[in-house]
C-alpha positions in Angstrom: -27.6 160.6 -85.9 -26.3 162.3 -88.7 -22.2 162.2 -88.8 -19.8 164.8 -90.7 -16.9 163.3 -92.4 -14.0 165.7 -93.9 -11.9 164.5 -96.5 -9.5 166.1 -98.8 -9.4 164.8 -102.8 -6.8 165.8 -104.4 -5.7 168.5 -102.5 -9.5 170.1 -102.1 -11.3 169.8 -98.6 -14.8 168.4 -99.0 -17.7 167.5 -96.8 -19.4 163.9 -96.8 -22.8 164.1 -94.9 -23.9 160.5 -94.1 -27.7 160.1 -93.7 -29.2 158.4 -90.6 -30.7 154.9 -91.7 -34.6 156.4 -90.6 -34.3 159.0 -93.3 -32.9 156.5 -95.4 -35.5 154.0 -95.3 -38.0 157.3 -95.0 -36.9 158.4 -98.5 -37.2 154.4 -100.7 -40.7 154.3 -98.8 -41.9 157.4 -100.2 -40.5 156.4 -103.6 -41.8 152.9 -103.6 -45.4 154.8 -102.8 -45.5 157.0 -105.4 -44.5 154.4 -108.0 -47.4 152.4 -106.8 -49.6 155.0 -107.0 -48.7 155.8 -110.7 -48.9 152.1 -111.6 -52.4 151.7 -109.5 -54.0 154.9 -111.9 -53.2 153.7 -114.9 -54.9 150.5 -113.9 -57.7 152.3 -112.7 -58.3 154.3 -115.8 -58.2 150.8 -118.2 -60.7 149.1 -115.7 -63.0 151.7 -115.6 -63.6 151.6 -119.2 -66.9 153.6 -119.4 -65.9 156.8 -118.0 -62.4 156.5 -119.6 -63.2 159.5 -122.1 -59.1 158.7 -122.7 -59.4 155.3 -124.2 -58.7 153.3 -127.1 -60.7 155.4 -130.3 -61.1 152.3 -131.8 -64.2 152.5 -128.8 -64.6 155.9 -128.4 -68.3 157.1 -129.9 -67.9 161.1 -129.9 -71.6 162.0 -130.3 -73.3 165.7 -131.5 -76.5 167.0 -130.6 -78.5 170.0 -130.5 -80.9 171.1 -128.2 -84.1 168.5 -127.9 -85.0 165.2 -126.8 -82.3 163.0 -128.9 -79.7 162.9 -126.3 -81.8 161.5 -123.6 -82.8 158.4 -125.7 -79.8 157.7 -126.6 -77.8 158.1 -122.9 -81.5 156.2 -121.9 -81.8 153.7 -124.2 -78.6 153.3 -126.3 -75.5 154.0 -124.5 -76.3 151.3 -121.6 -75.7 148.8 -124.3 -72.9 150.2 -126.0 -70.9 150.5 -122.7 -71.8 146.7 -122.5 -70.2 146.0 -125.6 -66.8 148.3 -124.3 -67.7 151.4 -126.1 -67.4 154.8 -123.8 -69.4 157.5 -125.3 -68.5 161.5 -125.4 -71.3 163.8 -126.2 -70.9 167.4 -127.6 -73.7 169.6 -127.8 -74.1 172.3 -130.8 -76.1 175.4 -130.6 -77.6 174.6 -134.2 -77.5 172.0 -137.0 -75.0 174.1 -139.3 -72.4 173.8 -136.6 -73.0 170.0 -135.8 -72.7 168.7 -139.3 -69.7 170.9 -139.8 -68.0 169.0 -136.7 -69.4 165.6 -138.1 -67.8 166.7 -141.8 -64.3 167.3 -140.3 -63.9 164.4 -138.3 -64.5 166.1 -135.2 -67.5 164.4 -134.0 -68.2 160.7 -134.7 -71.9 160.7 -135.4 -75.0 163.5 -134.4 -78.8 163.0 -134.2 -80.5 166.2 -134.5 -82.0 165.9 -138.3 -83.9 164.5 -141.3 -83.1 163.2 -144.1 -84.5 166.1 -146.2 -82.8 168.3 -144.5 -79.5 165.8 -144.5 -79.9 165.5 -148.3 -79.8 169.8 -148.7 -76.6 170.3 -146.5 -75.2 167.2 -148.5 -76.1 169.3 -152.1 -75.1 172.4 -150.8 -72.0 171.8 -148.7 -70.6 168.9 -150.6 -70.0 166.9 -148.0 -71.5 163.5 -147.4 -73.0 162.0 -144.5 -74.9 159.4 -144.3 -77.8 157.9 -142.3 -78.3 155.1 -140.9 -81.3 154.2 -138.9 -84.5 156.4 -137.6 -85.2 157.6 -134.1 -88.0 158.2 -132.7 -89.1 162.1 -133.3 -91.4 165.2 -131.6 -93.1 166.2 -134.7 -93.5 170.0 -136.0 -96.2 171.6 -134.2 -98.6 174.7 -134.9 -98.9 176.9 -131.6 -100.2 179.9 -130.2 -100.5 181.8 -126.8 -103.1 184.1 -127.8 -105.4 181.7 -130.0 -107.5 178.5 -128.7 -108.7 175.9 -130.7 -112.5 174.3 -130.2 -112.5 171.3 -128.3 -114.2 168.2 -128.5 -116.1 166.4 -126.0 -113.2 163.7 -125.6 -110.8 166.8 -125.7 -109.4 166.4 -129.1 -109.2 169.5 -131.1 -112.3 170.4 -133.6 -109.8 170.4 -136.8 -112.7 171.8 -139.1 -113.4 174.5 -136.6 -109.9 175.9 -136.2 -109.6 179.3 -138.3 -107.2 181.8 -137.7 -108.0 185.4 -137.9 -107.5 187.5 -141.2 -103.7 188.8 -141.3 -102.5 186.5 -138.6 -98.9 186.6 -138.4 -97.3 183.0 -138.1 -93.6 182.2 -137.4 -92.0 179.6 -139.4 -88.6 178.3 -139.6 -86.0 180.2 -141.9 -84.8 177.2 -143.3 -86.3 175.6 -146.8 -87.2 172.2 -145.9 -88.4 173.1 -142.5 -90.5 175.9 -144.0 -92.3 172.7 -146.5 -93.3 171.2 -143.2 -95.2 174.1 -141.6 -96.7 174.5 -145.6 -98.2 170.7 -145.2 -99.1 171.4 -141.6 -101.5 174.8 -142.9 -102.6 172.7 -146.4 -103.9 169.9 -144.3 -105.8 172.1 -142.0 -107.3 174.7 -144.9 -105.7 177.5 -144.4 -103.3 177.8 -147.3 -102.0 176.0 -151.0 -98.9 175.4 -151.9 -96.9 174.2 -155.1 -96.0 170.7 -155.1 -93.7 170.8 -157.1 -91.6 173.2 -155.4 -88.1 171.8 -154.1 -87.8 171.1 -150.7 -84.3 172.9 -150.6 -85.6 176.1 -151.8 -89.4 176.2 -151.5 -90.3 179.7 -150.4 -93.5 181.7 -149.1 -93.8 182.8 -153.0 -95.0 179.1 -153.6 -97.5 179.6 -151.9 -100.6 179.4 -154.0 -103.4 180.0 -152.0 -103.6 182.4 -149.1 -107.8 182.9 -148.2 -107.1 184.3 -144.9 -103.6 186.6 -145.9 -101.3 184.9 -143.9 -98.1 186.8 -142.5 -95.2 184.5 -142.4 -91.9 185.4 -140.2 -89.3 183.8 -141.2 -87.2 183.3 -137.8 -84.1 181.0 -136.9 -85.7 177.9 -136.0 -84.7 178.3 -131.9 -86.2 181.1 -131.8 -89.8 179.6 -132.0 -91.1 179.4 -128.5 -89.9 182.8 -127.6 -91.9 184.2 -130.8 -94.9 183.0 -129.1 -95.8 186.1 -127.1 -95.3 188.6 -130.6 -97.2 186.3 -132.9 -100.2 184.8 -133.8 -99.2 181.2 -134.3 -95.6 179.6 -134.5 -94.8 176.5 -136.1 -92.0 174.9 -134.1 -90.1 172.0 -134.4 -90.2 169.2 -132.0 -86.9 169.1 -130.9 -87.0 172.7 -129.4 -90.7 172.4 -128.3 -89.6 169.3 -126.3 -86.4 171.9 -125.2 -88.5 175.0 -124.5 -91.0 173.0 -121.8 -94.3 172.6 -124.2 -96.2 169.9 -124.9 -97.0 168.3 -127.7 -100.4 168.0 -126.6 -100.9 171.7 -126.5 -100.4 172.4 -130.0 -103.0 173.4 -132.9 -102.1 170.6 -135.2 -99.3 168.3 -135.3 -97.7 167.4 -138.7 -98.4 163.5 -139.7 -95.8 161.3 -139.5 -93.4 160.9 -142.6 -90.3 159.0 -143.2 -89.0 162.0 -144.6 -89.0 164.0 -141.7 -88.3 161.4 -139.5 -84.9 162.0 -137.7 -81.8 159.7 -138.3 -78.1 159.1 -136.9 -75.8 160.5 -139.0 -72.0 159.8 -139.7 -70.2 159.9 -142.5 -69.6 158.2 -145.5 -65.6 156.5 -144.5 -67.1 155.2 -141.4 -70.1 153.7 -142.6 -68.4 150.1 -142.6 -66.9 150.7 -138.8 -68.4 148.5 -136.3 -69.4 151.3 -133.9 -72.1 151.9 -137.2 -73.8 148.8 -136.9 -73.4 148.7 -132.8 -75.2 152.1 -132.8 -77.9 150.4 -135.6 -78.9 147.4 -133.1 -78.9 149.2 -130.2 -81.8 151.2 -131.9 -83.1 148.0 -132.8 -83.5 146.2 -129.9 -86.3 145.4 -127.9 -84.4 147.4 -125.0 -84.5 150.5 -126.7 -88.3 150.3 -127.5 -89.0 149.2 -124.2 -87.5 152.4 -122.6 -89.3 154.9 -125.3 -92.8 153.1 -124.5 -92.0 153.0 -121.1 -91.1 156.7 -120.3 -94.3 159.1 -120.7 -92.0 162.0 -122.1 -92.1 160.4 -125.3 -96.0 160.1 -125.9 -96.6 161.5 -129.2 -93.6 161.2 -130.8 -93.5 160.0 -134.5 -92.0 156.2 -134.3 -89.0 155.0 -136.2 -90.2 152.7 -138.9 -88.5 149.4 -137.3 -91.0 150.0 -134.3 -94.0 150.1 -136.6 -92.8 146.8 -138.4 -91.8 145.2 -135.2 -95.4 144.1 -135.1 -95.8 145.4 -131.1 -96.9 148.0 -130.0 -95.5 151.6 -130.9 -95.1 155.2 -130.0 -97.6 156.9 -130.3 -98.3 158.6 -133.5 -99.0 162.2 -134.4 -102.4 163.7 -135.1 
């Protein structure tokens, strides 16, 4: 029952209201419960340290990548054992490489997987910046493709390389970028169809060093995405790996494959102050380990992929290499 008490202090009536001991004891309970809960989230969030996006940054990984395969070998085959080790990983996807490397450059990002060294080494020269890698991974190669033209088959179903010829004045859509357009020039040297200057620089070879052009190749120079969906416009497209793997093809579908080369082998990237950090070489072993190669041999998405050199030397067996 609740009871009204009227007093006067000093002269001025007032009114005491005395709460009933239910509504007492109602109002510490509900106090005691919400304290509880507050205490019983925070312990929540430290125990369930690989979700924890909030944790300590000394093991927070914040990791870039652009559209392609690189992401699902790492969540596959890396971040199992990083978690192990207390790390909780954040990923961040870019719409292109410019972008990505920007984010890594300013600190915003922690490490990306999404290019070569040759290409690394041009953004290095022309941005100033300096990121550094630090191991391979294993990488779709560059591919020559084509909806309208079909190369010869062999009896075992391997492509007739000597046999494949393109039409005179074939249009063929290459990457806009310098040291991607060098790959799709060693792709069409090996296979006949064009020469090239050696000597050119990787950061600024162009179609004008081309040497040789027998069958007057067009080249259309495109934003590297935009590959696959130049396919039904062109000729031939010379696409990297990483956005055939993102557009649905298959590797095994292509014209020719470029050959496998450390230099266009794909790295992780950070840069150069946290080279020394022990996320760095936690990242490095996970790649190393027989876990990781286990899972890329194991899963049939990666057949054809260009191995990292550590699975190569490892003296086991390997992914399988390009044509």
């Amino acid at each position: 029952m609740t009871t009204i008490k009227r007093s006067t202090i000093n002269g001025v009536s007032s009114v005491d209201r005395v709460l009933p001991r239910t509504a007492l004891w109602r109002t510490i309970a509900v106090a005691c419960a919400a304290a509880f809960m507050l205490a019983g989230c925070h312990s929540g969030d430290h125990e369930d340290h690989s979700n924890d996006t909030s944790s300590n940054s000394t093991h927070l990984i914040r990791m870039g990548f652009v559209p392609g395969p690189y992401r699902q070998e790492f969540e596959e085959g890396i971040a199992p054992q990083l978690k192990k080790e207390g790390y909780t990983i954040r990923y961040q996807e870019f719409a292109d490489g410019i972008s990505c490397n920007d984010a890594l450059a300013h600190g915003e990002i922690d490490a990306n997987i999404m290019q070569h060294p040759t290409y690394l080494a041009s953004t290095n020269a022309q941005n100033g910046t300096h990121l550094k890698a630090i191991v391979e991974v294993p990488t779709p190669p560059m591919g020559l493709f084509s909806q309208k033209h079909a190369v010869p088959q062999d009896v075992d179903g391997s492509p007739k390389m000597g046999t494949l010829t393109p039409p005179q004045n074939a249009q063929i859509a290459v990457p806009d970028t310098a040291v991607n357009l060098l790959r799709v020039l060693r792709i069409l040297h090996r296979i006949g169809w064009i020469d090239y200057n050696k000597q050119a620089k990787p950061d600024s070879i162009s179609p004008r060093d081309i040497t040789a052009n027998p069958y007057h190749l067009k080249f259309v120079q495109l934003d590297a995405s935009q590959g696959p969906r130049a396919l039904p416009d062109v000729d031939y497209a010379a696409i990297q790996g990483n956005f055939v793997i993102s557009a649905g093809l298959k590797l095994s579908s292509a014209l020719a494959l470029e050959q496998r080369d450390p230099a266009f082998i794909n790295v992780v990237v950070v840069n150069q102050p946290s080279l020394h950090k022990p996320f760095v070489k936690a990242i490095v072993d996970a790649y190393h380990s027989p876990f990781f190669k286990q899972k890329i041999e194991a899963n049939p998405e990666f057949n054809g992929y260009m191995p990292p050199g550590y699975f190569i030397h490892s003296g086991e067996g390997s992914a399988s290499s390009s044509q």
